[in-house]
C-alpha positions in Angstrom: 14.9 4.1 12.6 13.5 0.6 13.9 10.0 -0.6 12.4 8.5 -3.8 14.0 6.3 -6.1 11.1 4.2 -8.7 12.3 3.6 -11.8 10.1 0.2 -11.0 8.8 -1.8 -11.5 5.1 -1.0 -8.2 3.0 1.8 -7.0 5.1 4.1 -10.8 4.2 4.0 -12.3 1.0 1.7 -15.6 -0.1 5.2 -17.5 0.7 5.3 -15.7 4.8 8.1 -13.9 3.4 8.3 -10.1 3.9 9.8 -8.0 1.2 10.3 -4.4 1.3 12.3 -1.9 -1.2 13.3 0.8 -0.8 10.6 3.4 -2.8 8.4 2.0 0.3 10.5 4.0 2.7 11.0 7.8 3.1 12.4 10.2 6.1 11.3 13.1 6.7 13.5 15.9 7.8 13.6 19.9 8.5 16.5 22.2 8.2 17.1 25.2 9.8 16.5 27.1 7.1 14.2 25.2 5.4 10.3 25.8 4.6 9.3 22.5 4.4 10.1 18.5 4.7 12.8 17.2 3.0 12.2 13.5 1.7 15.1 11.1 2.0 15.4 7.4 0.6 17.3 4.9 3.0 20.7 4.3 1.6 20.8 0.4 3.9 18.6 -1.3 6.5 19.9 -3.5 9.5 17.4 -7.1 10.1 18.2 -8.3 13.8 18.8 -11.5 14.3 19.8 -12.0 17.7 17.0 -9.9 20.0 18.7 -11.1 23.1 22.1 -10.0 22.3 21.0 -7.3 19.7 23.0 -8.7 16.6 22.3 -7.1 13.9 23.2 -7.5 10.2 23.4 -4.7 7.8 22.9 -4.7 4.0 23.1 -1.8 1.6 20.5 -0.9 -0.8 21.3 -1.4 -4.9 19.2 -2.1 -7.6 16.8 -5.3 -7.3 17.4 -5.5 -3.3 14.7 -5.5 -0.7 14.5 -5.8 3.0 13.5 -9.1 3.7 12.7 -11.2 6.7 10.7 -14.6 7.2 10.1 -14.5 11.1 6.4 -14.5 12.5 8.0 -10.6 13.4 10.9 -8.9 12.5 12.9 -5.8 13.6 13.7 -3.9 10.6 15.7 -0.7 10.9 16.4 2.1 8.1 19.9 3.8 7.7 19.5 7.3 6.0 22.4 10.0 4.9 20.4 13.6 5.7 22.7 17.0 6.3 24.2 17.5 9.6 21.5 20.7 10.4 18.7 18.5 9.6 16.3 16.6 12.3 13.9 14.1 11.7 10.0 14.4 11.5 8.4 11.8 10.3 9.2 7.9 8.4 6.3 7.4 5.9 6.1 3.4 5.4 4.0 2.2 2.7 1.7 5.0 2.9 1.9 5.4 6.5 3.4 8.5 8.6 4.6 7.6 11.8 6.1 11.0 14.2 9.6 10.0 15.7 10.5 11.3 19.0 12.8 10.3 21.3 15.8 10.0 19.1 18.9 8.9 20.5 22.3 11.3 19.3 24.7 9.1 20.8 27.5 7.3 18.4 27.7 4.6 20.1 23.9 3.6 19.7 24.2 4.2 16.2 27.4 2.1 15.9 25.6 -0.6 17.6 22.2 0.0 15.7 24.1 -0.7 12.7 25.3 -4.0 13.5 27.7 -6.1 11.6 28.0 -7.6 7.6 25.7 -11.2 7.3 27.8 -14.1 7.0 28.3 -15.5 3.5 25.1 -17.0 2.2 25.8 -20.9 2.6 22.9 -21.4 5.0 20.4 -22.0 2.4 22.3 -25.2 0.7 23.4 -27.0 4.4 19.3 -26.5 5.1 18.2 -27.9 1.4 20.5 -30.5 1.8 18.9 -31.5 5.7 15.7 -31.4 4.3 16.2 -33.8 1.5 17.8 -36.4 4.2 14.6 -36.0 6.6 17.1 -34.8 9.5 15.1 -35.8 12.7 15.2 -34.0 16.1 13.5 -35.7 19.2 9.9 -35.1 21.6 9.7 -35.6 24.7 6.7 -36.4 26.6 3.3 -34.6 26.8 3.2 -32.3 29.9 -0.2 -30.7 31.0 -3.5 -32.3 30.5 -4.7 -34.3 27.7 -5.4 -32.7 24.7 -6.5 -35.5 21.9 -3.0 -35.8 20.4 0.2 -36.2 21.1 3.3 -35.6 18.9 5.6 -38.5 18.2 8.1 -37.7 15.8 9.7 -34.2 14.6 11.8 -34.2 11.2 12.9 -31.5 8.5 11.3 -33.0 5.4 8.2 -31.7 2.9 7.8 -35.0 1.9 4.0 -36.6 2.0 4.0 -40.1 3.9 3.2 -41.8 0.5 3.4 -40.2 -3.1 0.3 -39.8 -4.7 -1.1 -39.3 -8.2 -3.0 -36.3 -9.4 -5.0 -38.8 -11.2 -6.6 -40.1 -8.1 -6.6 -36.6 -5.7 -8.9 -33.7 -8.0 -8.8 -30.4 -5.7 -5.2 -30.6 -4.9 -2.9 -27.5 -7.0 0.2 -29.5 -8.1 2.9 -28.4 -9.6 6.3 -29.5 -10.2 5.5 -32.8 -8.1 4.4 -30.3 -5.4 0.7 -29.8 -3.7 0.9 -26.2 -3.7 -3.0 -26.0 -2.0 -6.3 -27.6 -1.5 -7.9 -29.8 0.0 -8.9 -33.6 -1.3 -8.5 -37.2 -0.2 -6.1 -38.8 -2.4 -6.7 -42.6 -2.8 -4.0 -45.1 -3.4 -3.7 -45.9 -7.3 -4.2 -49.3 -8.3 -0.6 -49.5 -10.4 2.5 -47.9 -10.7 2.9 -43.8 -10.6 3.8 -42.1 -13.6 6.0 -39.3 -13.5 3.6 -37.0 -14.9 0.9 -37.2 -12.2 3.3 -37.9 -9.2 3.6 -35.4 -6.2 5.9 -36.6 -3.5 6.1 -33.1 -1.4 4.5 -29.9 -0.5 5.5 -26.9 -1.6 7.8 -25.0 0.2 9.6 -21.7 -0.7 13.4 -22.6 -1.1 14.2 -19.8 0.9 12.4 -21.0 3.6 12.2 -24.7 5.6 9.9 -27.3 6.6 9.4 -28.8 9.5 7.0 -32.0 9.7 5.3 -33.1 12.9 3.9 -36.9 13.4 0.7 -36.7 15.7 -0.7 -39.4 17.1 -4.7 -40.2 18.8 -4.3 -39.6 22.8 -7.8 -40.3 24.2 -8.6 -38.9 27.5 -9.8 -41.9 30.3 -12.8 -40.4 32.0 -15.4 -38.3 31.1 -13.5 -35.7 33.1 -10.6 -36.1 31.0 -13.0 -36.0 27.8 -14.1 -32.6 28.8 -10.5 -31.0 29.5 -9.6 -32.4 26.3 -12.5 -31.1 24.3 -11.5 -27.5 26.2 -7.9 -28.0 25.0 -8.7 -28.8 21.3 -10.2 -26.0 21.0 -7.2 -23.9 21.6 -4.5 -23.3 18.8 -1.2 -26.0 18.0 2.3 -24.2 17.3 5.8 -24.9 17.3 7.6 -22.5 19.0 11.7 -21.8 18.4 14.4 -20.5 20.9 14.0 -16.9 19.7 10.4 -17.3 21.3 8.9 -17.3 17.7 5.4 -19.4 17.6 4.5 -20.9 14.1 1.7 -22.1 13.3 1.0 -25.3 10.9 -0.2 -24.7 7.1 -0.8 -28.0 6.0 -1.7 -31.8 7.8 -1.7 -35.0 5.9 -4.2 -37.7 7.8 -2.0 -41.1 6.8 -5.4 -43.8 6.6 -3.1 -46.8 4.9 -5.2 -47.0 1.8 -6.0 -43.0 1.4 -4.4 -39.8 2.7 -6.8 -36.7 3.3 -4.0 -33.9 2.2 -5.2 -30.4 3.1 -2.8 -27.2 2.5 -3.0 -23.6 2.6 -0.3 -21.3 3.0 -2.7 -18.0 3.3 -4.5 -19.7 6.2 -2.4 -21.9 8.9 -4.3 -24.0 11.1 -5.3 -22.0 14.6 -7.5 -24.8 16.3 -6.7 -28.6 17.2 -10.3 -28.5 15.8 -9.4 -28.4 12.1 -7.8 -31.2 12.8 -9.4 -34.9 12.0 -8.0 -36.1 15.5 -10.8 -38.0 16.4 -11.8 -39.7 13.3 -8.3 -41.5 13.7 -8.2 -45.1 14.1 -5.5 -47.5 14.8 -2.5 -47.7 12.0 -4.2 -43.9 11.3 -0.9 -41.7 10.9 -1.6 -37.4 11.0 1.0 -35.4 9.7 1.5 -31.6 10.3 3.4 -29.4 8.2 5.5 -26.0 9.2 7.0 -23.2 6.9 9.9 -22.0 8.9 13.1 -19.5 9.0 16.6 -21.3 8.7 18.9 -20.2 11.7 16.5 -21.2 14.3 16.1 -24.3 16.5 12.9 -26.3 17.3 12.4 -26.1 21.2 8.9 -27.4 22.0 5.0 -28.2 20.6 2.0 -26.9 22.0 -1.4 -27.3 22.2 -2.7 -24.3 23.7 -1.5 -22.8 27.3 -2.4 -25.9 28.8 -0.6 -28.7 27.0 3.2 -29.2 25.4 6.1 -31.2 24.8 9.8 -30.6 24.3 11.6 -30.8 21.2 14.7 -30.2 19.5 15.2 -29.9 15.9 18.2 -27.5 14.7 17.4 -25.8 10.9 20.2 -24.9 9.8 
């Protein structure tokens, strides 16, 4: 049975990952001879991966293993043993029922529903190891109206412009040499950083990647152009892949020389050019915006509502 999740606050976990064992998941079934419903847990669940060429992996349940999947939506589908004279009812899913109709009896759907073993898991070193050198990918021009910004650089890095000290930026959670959340302006110290009040990056699951995004002022030339650009900034900025995934930012650093404004919040991403401190850039100002993202995809373009976008490309692996 295929369920469809959506990225969303209570149904992903605080790191946008989703996690679901298996005491979440019961089938339903009736017998022939039987009086009532007949509860079954899933003995393995498929993720796909590929929805263009329906690849799917398959993973059997054991002890301490949980679906997961860290795209803005994943295909999730339930693999369950019942007796041959039993048919299915109803999937309860973390308290919900949903009624299944429509059920397909032919082999070769089910052989191709149940896809294929994952790869071995080397993915997640090769994409640490990108990240730590900063791989960079390449934007092209901006294409629609003007918007206020423009991006000029695209890299796989969590690293702040500048190192701070927590000495200097109260409101920021750091741990580890991470800002974990908050919000504060962090001004340059006057000496050397120690080690014990130094944070260099922002926290990113190590599951999971981070894509950085250099933004730069793009002022419109007419009052015309002020007013489309105004429109535009209103709308939402995202990154989208070439699954046709959109993700949205969850942190921006605004670069000033002498201070950086570092705000970060992994429960809320940033859905408006608005909450952006665009226009209070001046000249040398750097802004800096931050993606949590699934390895296995490539970068394809930036956006800035329906209007506005550039190409991109940025493999993370």
């Amino acid at each position: 049975v295929d369920t469809l999740w959506h990225a969303k606050q209570g149904t992903y976990d605080g790191d946008s990952t989703l996690r679901v064992p298996s005491p979440q998941v019961r089938l339903a079934t009736m017998g022939d001879t039987a009086r009532q419903p007949v509860l079954h847990a899933p003995a393995a669940f498929v993720r796909l991966v590929d929805a263009e060429a329906n690849r799917r992996y398959f993973h059997m349940f054991k002890a301490g293993v949980s679906a997961v999947g860290t795209g803005q939506q994943e295909t999730l589908g339930w693999v369950f043993l019942v007796p041959a004279d039993h048919q299915p009812t109803s999937l309860f899913v973390r308290g919900l029922r949903f009624d299944l109709a429509n059920r397909s009896s032919e082999a070769e759907d089910l052989l191709a529903a149940l896809g294929e073993l994952p790869p071995p898991p080397a993915a997640e070193e090769d994409s640490q190891t990108a990240q730590a050198r900063g791989d960079e990918g390449t934007v092209g021009p901006r294409e629609g109206i003007r918007a206020g910004h423009v991006a000029t650089q695209i890299e796989l890095t969590n690293q702040l412009p500048r190192p701070i000290s927590t000495n200097y930026a109260t409101g920021l959670e750091v741990r580890d040499g991470a800002v974990h959340g908050g919000k504060a302006t962090a001004r340059k110290p006057p000496g050397s950083l120690s080690r014990n009040t130094r944070a260099d990056t922002i926290y990113v699951p190590s599951h999971l990647a981070c894509v950085r995004l250099r933004i730069e002022a793009d002022q419109a030339q007419s009052l015309l152009g002020a007013a489309r650009t105004l429109a535009a900034s209103l709308q939402g900025v995202w990154l989208e892949d070439d699954r046709g995934q959109k993700w949205e930012p969850f942190a921006y650093v605004w670069d000033q020389g002498g201070e950086q404004e570092i705000s970060v919040d992994a429960f809320n991403p940033i859905r408006s050019a608005r909450q952006l401190p665009v226009e209070q850039m001046r000249s040398g100002h750097q802004l800096y915006l931050y993606f949590r993202v699934s390895r296995g995809i490539t970068i394809k373009s930036y956006h800035i509502g329906q209007s506005t976008f550039q190409e991109a490309e940025l493999r993370v692996p």
